[in-house]
N, C-alpha and C positions, 0 to 999 in steps of 0.2 A: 504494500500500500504506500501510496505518495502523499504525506499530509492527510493521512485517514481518510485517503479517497479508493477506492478499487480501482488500478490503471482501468481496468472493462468502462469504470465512468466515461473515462478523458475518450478511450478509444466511439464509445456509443455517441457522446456528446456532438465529437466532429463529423460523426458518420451521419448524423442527423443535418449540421450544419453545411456541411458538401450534398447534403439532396437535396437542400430546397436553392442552389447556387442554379441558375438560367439553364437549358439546354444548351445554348453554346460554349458552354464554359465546362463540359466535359471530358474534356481531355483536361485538362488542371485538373481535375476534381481529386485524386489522389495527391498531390502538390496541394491543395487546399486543405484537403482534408487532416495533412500532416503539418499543414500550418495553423490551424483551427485548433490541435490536440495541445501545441506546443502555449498558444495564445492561453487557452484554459488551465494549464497543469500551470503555467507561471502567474498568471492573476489568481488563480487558489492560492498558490503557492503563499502570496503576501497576505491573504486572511491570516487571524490567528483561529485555526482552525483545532477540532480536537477530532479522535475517532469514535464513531458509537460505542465503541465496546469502549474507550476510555473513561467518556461520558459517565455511562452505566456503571463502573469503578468508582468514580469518584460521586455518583447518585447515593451508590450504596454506603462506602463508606461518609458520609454528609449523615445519612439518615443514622450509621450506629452512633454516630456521635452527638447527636440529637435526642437521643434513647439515652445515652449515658449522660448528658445535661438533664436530662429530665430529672433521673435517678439521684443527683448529684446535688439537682435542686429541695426534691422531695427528702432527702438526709439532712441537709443545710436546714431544712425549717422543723424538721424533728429535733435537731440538735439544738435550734434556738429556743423551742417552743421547753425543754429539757433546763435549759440556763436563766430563762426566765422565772425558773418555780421558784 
């Protein structure tokens, strides 16, 4: 993967972009279509991009540590509710 893209994107993307190019312009259309892929993989390229499965890493770890503030909360106020007597 390039920038948590599947090359099959870049490749699909251009192959779309070179079909809907004129009918005269079919002899380029391989020459286009490999300028179209190169056009796309460099403009992702400067997103700050991440991958779905990073994404979903970092989804899950966010939520256990969410879970464990809660926890962390709910003993903080046992503990104060204890220091108060």
């Amino acid at each position: 993967m390039t920038n948590g893209f599947d090359p099959r994107f870049f490749d699909e993307m251009a192959k779309r972009l070179a079909d809907v190019m004129p009918p005269q312009m079919t002899a380029l259309k391989d020459g286009i279509e490999a300028n179209f892929r190169s056009v796309l993989q460099a403009g992702l390229a400067k997103l700050d991009l991440v991958s779905r499965q990073e994404f979903d890493v970092q989804a899950a770890v966010l939520a256990r540590t969410r879970e464990k503030l809660g926890a962390l909360d709910a003993r903080l106020a046992d503990l104060e509710k204890e220091l108060g007597r």
